[in-house]
C-alpha positions, -999 to 999 in steps of 0.1 A, spaced: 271 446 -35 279 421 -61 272 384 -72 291 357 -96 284 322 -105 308 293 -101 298 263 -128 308 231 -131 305 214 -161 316 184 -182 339 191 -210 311 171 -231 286 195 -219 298 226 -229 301 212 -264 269 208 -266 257 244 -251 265 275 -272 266 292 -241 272 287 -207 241 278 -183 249 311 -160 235 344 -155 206 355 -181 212 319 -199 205 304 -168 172 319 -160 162 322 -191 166 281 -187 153 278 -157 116 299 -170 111 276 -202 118 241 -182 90 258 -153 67 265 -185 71 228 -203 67 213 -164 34 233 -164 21 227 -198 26 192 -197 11 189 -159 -21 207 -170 -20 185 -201 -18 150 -182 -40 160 -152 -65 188 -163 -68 201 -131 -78 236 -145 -112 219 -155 -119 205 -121 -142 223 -100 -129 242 -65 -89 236 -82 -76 270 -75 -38 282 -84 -27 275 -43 -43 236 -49 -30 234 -86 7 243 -70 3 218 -41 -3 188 -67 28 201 -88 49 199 -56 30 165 -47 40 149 -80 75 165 -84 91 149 -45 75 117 -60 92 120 -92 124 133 -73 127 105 -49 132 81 -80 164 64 -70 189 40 -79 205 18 -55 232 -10 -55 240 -33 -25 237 -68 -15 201 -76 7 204 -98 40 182 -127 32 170 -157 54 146 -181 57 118 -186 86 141 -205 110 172 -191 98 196 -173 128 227 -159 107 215 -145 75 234 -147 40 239 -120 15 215 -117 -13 237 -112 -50 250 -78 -58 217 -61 -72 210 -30 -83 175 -12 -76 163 15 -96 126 24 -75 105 53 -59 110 60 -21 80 63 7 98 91 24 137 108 9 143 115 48 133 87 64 122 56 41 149 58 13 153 28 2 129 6 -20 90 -8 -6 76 -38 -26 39 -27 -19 45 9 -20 58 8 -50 28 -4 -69 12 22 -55 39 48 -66 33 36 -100 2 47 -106 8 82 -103 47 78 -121 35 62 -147 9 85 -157 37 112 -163 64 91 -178 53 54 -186 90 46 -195 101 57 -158 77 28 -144 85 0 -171 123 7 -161 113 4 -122 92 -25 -129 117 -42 -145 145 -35 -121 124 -49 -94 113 -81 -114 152 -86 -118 155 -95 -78 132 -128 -83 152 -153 -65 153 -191 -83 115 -199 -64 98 -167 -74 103 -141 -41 111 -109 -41 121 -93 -6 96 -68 11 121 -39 17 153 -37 -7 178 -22 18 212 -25 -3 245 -23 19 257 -11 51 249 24 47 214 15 35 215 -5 65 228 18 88 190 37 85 169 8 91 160 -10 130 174 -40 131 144 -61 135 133 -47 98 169 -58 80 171 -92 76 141 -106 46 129 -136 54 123 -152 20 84 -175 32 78 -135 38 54 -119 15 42 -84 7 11 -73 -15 18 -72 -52 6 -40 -63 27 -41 -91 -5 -57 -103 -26 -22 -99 0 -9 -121 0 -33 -146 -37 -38 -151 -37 2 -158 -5 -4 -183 -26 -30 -199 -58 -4 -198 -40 28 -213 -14 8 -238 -23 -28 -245 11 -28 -267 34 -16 -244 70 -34 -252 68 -47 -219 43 -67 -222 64 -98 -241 63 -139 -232 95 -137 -212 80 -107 -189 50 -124 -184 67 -155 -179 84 -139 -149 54 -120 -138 38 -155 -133 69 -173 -114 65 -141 -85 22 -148 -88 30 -183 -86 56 -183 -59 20 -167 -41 0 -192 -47 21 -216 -35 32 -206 -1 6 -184 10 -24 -206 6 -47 -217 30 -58 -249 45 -89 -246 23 -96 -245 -13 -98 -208 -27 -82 -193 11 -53 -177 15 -28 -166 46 -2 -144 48 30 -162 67 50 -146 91 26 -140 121 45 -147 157 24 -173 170 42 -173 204 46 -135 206 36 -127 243 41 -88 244 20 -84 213 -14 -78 224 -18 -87 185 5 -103 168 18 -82 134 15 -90 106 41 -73 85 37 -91 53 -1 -79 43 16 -44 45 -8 -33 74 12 -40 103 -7 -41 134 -45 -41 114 -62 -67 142 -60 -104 128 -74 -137 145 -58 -129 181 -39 -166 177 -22 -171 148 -28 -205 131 -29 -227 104 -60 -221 99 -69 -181 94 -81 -169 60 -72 -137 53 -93 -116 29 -72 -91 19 -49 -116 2 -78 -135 -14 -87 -103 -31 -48 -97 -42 -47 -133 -57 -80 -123 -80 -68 -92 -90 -31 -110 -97 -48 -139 -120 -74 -116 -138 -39 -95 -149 -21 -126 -159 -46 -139 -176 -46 -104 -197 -11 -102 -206 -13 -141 -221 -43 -131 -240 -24 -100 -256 3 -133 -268 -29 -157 -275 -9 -180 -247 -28 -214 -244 -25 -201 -202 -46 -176 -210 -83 -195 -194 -62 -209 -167 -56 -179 -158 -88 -158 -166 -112 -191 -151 -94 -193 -118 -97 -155 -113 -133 -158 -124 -135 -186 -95 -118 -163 -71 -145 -135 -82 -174 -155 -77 -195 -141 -47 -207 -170 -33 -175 -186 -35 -163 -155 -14 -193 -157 9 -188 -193 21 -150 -185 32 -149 -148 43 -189 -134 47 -198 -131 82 -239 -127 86 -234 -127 122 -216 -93 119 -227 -82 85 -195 -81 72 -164 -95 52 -136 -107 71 -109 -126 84 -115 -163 99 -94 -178 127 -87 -184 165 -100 -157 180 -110 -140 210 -117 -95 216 -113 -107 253 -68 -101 252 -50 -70 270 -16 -64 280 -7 -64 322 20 -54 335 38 -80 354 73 -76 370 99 -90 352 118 -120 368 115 -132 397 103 -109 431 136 -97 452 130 -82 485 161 -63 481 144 -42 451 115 -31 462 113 -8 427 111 -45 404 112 -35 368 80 -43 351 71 -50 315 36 -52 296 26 -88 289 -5 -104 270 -32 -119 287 -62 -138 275 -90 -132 303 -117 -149 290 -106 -184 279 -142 -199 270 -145 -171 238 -111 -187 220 -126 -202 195 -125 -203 155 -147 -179 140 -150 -150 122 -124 -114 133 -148 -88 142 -130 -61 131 -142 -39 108 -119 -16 87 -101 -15 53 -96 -50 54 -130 -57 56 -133 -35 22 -113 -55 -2 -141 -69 -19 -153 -37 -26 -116 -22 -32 -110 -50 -59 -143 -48 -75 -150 -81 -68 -184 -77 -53 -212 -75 -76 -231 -43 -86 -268 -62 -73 -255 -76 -46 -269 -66 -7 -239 -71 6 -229 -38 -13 -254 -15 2 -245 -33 34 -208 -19 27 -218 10 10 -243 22 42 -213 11 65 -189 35 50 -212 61 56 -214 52 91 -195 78 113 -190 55 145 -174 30 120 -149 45 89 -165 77 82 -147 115 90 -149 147 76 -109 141 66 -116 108 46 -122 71 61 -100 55 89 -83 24 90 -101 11 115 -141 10 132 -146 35 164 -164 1 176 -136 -20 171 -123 -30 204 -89 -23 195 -96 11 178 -65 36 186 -47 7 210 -12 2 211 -1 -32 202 27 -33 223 44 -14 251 64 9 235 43 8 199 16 35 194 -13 27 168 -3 26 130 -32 9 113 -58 14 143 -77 44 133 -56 63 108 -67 75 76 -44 64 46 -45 78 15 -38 42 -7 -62 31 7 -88 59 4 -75 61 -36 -86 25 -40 -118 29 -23 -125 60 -46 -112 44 -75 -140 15 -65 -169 36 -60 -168 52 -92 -166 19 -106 -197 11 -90 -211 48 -101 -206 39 -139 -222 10 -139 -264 8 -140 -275 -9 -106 -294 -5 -78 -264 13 -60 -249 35 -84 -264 70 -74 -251 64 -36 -219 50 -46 -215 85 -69 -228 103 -42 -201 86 -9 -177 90 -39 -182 133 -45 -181 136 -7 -154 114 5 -133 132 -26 -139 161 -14 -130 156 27 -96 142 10 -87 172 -5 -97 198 15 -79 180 42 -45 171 27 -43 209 14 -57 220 48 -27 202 66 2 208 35 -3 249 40 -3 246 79 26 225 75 41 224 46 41 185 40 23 160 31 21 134 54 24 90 61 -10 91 75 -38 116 87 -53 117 124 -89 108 121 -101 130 150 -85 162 139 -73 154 104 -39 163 110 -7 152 95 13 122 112 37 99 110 69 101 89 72 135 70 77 149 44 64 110 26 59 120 -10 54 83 -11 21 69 -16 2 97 -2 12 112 -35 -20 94 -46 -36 126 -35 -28 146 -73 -47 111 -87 -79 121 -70 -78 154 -76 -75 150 -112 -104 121 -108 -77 97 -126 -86 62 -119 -87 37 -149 -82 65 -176 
């Protein structure tokens, strides 16, 4: 028995090697890269000094963090862009995208909201990875401020994507969570060369392009666009843009919804932008920092989005729980075929309950106050949230908290025929992070609720972890989402993606 090596090698790179990268060199190579990797993980992270972080759960964060790190990509390709009404799209410019992927296998290509979220965790091991991939994104602003939702550059790109997914509609928006990222840039490294006039400057045209075309009928309200108003096989109608798909939304989309989670995006987008112009002593800056301080102001919030009917926060619109999906045959009845094909249609069956009012929904939506630290540390309305996340027949499992209330009459229903349930009872890790990120907020500071937000915090922590390692050595993945009734892994896999957010909350890395 025998082995050899073959190398390749640029003539510029063995010029720099006094020997070749083969054999003893090679491993000997291969031990000290493994021992810097290690070093500076357990430098950044300090998961040695965590409690219940054995070697098996150190080893699954290392893996986490490096298929994060790995699916950093660079892409060039022209996007196909059109507006709302538009039937035969045009082709964006020749960009190039240089970006994180959800999934290597089967999301590779760039996600506008993912990203922020990818960010966090990139840019604790290499801040100069995310000010590259911030800036590469910021570089597809069009002339009124959007960026698309999903970069999918060329026809191979393409050629990976449905169809109904390709074509960015450019009134379509997606939450900017490059604004998480930022605000932590701005926490950790005030003087980051990033932060300069011009980048800021272009920061505010996307925040701007926002505020114009996804407010709300009202003062201080805001709706995502893009809703399919005359959809009649959704029972309810997407909405794609907030990044939560099928999360139930006023049944009849209209002028007139407020939607909370956007509100919430919009103050955390000001208070950042008001930041980065005080860092320049920019006369913007109290434009900016007032209007987010009117955003943040609770009863402000209350008149447009509390519900004391339901005890909750949530969306406003036309809306009625009283909509299913029949089947009905499709076309018209022919006696010569008896077996009619059949498709599943929406029906309203109660007419008389379609009316404006407040979404009774309760699920992650509803927690976007809380998420964006908006609410205030005496205020009722968090114990009311904070008792409600402890609720088991609402968000509460022993795997972390679903997407979606067990009350909720359209908890684990498929919004259409052929779609199962994606944000209908799930449990997300983004979503979880902010959540935890949030209560320890709320821990830190002296109040009324801090000893049971540090208390939901140690246990909800906990369930996370012990179910994400749980499913990653039965499987070997981590995983899009998590089945809230047994805890297993679902959805696309491996997605290194967000989920990723997991090594973040084991190493209790939040603001720091």
């Amino acid at each position: 028995m025998f082995s050899f090596d073959i190398i390749y090698q640029s003539d510029s790179s063995s010029n720099e090697r006094e020997q070749d990268l083969t054999g003893f060199y090679f491993n000997e190579e291969i031990t000290r890269l493994q021992k810097q990797f290690d070093e500076r993980f357990e430098n950044i992270f300090q998961l040695k000094t965590k409690q219940n972080m054995d070697a098996k759960k150190i080893q699954f964060a290392k893996s986490t963090l490096s298929n994060l790190i790995g699916g950093v990509s660079y892409f060039t390709g022209k996007s196909l862009v059109a507006k709302a009404n538009q039937k035969v799209p045009d082709e964006y410019w020749t960009a190039s995208l240089y970006t994180a992927v959800p999934s290597r296998s089967f999301f590779p290509r760039g996600f506008l909201w993912d990203e922020g979220f990818h960010n966090l965790l990139i840019a604790r091991w290499n801040k100069n990875i995310t000010v590259e991939i911030i800036s590469h994104w910021l570089d597809l602003l069009n002339d009124n401020g959007w960026i698309p939702r999903e970069v999918i550059l060329g026809n191979e790109a393409r050629a990976r994507v449905p169809a109904e997914f390709v074509v960015q509609y450019t009134s379509n928006a997606n939450p900017p969570t490059f604004f998480l990222t930022i605000e932590y840039l701005l926490k950790t490294n005030p003087n980051n060369h990033l932060f300069t006039l011009p980048f800021t400057q272009r920061l505010e045209k996307w925040y701007q392009w926002y505020n114009r075309t996804q407010y709300g009928s009202l003062p201080l309200s805001y709706r995502w666009r893009g809703r399919n108003a005359s959809s009649i096989y959704e029972l309810n109608p997407k909405t794609l843009t907030s990044g939560l798909d099928d999360y139930p939304r006023a049944s009849h989309p209209t002028d007139a919804e407020r939607h909370l989670d956007l509100r919430c995006w919009m103050t955390l987008a000001s208070t950042v932008i008001g930041k980065l112009y005080s860092l320049i002593n920019n006369e913007e800056t109290n434009r900016y920092l007032n209007y987010a301080q009117l955003l943040s102001n609770n009863d402000e919030l209350d008149q447009l989005h509390w519900s004391e009917q339901y005890g909750m926060y949530a969306d406003y619109g036309l809306h009625t729980d009283h909509v299913q999906l029949q089947r009905v045959p499709m076309g018209k009845p022919n006696p010569q075929q008896p077996q009619q094909p059949t498709h599943m249609v929406r029906q309203v069956t109660r007419q008389a309950d379609l009316t404006i009012k407040y979404v009774k929904h309760f699920g992650y939506v509803s927690l976007f106050p809380l998420m964006t630290r908006v609410l205030n540390p005496q205020s009722l309305k968090l114990e009311k949230t904070l008792n409600d996340l402890q609720n088991p027949n609402l968000l509460w499992t022993q795997y972390g908290l679903r997407s979606l209330a067990q009350s909720s009459s359209l908890y684990g229903v498929r919004n259409t025929e052929h779609d199962p349930p994606y944000w209908r009872g799930a449990i997300w890790i983004n979503m979880n992070y902010m959540i935890l990120s949030s209560l320890q907020h709320y821990a830190k500071i002296p109040g009324p609720y801090s000893e049971k937000a540090r208390q939901i915090y140690g246990q909800l922590r906990t369930n996370l972890i012990t179910n994400m390692f749980r499913v990653y050595e039965k499987t070997g993945h981590v995983w899009e989402q998590y089945d809230d009734k047994t805890g297993n892994g679902q959805g696309s896999h491996p997605f290194t993606g967000w989920s990723s957010l997991i090594v973040l909350i084991m190493s209790e890395l939040y603001d720091e």
